[in-house]
C-alpha positions in Angstrom: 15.6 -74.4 -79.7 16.4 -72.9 -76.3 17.5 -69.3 -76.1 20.8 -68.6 -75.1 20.9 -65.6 -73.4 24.4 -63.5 -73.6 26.1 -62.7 -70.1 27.4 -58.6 -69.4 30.8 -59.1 -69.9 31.0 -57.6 -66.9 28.6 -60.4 -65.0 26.0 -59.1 -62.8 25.1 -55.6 -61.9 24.0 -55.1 -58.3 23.1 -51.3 -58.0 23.1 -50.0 -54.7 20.7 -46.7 -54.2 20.5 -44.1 -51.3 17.9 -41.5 -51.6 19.5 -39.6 -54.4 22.5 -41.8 -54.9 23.0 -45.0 -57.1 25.9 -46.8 -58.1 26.6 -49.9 -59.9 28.5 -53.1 -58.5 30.1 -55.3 -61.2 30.6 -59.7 -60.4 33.4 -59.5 -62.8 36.7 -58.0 -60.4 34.3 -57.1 -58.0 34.5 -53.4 -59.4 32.6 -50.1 -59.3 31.2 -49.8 -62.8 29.1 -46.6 -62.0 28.5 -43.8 -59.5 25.8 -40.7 -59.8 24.2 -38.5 -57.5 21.4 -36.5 -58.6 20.9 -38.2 -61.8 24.8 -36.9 -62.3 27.7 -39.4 -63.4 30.7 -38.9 -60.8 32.9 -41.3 -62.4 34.0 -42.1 -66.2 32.7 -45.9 -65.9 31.5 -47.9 -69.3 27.9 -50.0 -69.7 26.8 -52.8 -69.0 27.1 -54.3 -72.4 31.0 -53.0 -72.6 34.3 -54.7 -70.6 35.5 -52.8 -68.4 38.5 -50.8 -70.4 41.7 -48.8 -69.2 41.4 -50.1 -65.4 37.5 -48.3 -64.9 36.8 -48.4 -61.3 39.0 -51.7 -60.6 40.2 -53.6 -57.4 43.9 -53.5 -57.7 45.7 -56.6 -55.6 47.3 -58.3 -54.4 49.7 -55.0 -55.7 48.7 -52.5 -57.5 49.9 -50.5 -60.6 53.5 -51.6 -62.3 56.0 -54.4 -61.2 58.9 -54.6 -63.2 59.6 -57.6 -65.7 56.9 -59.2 -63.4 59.8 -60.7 -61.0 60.3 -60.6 -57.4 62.2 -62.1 -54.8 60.3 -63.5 -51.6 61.0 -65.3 -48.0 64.2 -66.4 -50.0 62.4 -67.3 -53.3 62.4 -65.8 -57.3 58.7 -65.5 -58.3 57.3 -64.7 -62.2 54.5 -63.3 -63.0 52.5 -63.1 -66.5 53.6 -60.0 -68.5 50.2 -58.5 -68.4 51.6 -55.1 -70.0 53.5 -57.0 -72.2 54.9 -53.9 -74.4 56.3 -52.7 -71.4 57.7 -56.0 -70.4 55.6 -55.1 -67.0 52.8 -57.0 -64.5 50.3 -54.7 -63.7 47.3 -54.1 -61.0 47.3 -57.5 -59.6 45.3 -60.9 -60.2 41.4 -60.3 -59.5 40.4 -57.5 -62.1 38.5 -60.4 -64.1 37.9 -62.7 -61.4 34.3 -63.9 -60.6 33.6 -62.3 -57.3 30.7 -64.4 -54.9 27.6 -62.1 -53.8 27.7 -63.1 -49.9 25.5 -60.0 -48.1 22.8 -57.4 -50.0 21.0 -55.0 -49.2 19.6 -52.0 -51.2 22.2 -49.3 -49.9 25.0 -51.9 -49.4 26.4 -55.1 -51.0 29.5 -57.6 -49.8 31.3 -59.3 -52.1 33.9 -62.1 -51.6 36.8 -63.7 -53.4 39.2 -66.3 -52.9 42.7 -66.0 -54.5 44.4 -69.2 -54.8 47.8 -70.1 -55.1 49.3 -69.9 -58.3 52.6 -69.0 -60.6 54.3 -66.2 -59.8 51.8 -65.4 -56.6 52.3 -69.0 -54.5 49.7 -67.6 -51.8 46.5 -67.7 -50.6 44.4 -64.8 -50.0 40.3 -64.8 -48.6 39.0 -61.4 -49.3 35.8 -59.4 -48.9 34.3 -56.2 -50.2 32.4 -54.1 -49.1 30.7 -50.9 -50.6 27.7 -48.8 -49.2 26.3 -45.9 -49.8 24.5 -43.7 -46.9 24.2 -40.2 -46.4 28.2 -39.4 -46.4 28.2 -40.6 -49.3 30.3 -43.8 -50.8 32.5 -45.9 -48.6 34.3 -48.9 -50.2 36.1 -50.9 -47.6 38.3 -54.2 -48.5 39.8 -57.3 -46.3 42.4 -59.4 -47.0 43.2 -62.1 -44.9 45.9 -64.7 -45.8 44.6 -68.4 -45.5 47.5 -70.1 -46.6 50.5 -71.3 -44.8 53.2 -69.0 -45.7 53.7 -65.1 -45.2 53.1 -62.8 -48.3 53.6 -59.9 -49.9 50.4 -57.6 -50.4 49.1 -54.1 -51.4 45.8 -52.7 -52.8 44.7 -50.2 -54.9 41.3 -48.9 -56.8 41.4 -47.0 -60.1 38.1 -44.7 -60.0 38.0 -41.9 -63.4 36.1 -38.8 -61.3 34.6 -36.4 -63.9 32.0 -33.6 -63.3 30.9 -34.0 -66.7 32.3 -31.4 -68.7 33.8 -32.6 -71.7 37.2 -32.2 -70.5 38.9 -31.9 -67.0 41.2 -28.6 -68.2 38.7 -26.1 -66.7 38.5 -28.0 -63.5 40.5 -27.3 -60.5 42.5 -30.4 -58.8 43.6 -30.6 -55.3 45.9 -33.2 -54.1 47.7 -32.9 -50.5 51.0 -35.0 -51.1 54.1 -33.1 -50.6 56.3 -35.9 -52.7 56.1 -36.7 -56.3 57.1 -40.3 -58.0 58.5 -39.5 -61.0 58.2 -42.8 -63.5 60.3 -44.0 -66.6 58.8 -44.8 -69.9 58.1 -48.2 -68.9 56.0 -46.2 -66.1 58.3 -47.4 -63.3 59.2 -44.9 -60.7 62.7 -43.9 -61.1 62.6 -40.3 -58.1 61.4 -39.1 -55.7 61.0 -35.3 -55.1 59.0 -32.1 -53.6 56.3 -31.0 -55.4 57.3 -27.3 -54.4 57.6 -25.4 -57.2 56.7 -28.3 -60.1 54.1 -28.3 -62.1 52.5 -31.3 -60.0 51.7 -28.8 -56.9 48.4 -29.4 -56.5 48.9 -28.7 -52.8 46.3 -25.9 -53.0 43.5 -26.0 -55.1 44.1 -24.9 -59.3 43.0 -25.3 -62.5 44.3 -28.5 -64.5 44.9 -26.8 -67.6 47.2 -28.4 -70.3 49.1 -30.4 -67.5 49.9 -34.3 -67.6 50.0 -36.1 -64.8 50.7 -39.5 -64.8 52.4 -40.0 -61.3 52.4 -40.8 -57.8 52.0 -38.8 -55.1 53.5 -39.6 -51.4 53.7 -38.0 -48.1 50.2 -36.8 -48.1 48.4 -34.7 -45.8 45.9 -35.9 -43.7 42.7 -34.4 -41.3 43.0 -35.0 -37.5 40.6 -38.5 -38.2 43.8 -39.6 -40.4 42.1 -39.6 -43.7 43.3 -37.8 -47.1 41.5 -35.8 -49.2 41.7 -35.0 -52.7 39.3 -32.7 -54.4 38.8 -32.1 -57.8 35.9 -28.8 -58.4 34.4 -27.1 -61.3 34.4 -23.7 -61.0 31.5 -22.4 -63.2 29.5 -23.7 -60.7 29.4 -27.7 -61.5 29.8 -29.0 -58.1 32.4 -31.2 -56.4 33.8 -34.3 -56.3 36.0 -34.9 -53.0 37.9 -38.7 -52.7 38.9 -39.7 -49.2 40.9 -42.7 -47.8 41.8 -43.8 -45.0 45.8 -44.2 -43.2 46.3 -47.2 -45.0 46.2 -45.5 -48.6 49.6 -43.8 -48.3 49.8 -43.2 -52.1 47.7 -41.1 -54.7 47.9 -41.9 -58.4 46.4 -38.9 -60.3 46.6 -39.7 -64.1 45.0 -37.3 -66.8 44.6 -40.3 -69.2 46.5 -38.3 -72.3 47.6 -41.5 -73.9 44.3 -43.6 -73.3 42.0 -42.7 -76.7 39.5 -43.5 -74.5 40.0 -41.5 -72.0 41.9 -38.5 -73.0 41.4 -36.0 -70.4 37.8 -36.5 -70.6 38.2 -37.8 -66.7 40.7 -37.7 -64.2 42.2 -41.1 -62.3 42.7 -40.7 -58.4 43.9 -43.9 -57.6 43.9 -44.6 -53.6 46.9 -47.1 -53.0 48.5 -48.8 -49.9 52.1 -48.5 -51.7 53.8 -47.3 -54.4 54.3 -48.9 -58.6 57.0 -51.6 -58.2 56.6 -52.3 -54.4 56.9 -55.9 -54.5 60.2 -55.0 -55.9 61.1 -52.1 -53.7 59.9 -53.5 -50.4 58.7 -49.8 -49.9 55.1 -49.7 -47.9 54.4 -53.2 -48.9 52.1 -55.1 -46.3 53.1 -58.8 -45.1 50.5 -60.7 -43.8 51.3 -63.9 -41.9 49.6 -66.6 -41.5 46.2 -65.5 -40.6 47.3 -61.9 -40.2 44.3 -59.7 -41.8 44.5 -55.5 -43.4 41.4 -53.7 -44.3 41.3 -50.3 -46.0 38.8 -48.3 -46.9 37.9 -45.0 -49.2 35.2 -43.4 -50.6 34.0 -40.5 -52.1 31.3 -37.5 -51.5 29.8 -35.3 -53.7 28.5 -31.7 -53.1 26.6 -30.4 -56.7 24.4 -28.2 -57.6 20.7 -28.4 -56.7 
């Protein structure tokens, strides 16, 4: 009898390693399953026997996080989506999280990864895009293209969901920094519903403090950058664990930061900061969403870079 043998459910696992670095590229959505430093886990990723849960270092397009009732209007057209958060009647983080992604370059430090998004209900476009991630000595960069091979304009955004810990059991005693001067407040359906200053809220994180007992399930906008145009978020441990710093580049005009609360598998043992070219419910909105004619191509890229104890 031949031996079947069983398949990750999360396909192949190409790891990438740098001198002290490794991480762990999945086939399945093309995601980021695992990245350490040091022997050190820097995000809250799952094995290579597990599916990928609660969005773990996912590609997020062609929109990321919430669109309402999974409808839209378009170059004069209604569009459907599936309901993929059915119990909040919502489509959520786009159509390649389980999509078989095509190894097209490898090296040991670097790896390029391709998909092709085809027409199809609700998204009647076609998209060719390519992934890239490599580690070198500043760290992790993850850069993504999209170019749209079809024959009609579309609507696109993009987004990545990584969990950062420092691995202590919970993220309370760390301290969070996040340079956006707005906060997206969201309904229960997780939909924004305002827009406001951050001064004097409990989602400041303007200047570096400790988490504590605070949620945070929102968006945050108008973000500070560095003269090279990138944002920084950092989140620190201050009895001496190190730090985790995320960067992204100008076309990440949106930060996610979620404490994971409601997730039992999460529950503020990790903290999300989710890079994003525009905000929940853009396709809906309009607001920061990229169209791409004919053509027409949009790369973005972030990464992150860790400084930890030796």
């Amino acid at each position: 009898m031949t031996e079947i043998l069983a398949t990750a459910p999360s396909g192949e696992q190409i790891e990438l390693v740098h001198g002290d670095q490794r991480a762990v590229v999945v086939e399945v959505g093309g995601g980021l399953r695992s990245y350490a430093v040091a022997g050190g886990e820097l995000l809250d990723g799952y094995s290579a026997d597990e599916m990928c849960t609660s969005g773990r270092g996912q590609l997020l397009l062609p929109w990321p996080n919430r669109l309402e009732d999974g409808r839209y209007e378009f170059g004069g057209r209604s569009h459907q989506l599936p309901l993929t958060e059915s119990d909040a009647r919502n489509a959520i983080h786009g159509l390649v999280r389980w999509s078989t992604w095509r190894l097209a370059e490898r090296e040991p430090h670097r790896v390029v990864l391709e998909h092709t998004l085809h027409p199809q209900p609700g998204y009647p476009f076609a998209l060719a895009l390519v992934l890239e991630y490599t580690l070198s000595d500043g760290g992790l960069q993850v850069r993504t293209t999209a170019t749209n091979v079809g024959a009609d304009p579309c609507p696109y955004g993009c987004g990545f969901h990584p969990y950062l810990t420092l691995g202590t059991p919970t993220i309370d005693s760390l301290t969070l920094e996040v340079p956006g001067q707005t906060v997206i407040r969201s309904d229960a359906r997780g939909l924004p519903v305002s827009a406001t200053p951050v001064d004097g809220t409990e989602y400041d994180f303007r200047s570096a403090r400790e988490i504590g007992s605070t949620k945070v399930d929102n968006t945050f906008a108008d973000l500070d950058r560095d003269a090279g145009g990138l944002v920084r978020a950092h989140l620190r441990d201050p009895a001496g664990g190190g730090a985790l710093t995320l960067w992204a580049d100008a076309s990440y005009g949106y930060l996610v930061v979620f404490t994971g609360d409601a997730l039992p598998n999460v529950n503020r043992r990790s903290v999300a900061v989710e890079p994003m070219t525009c905000p929940p419910n853009a396709f809906r909105s309009g607001e920061a969403l990229i169209l791409l004619a004919p053509g027409d191509s949009t790369t973005g890229a972030w990464g992150l870079v860790a400084s930890l104890p030796r």
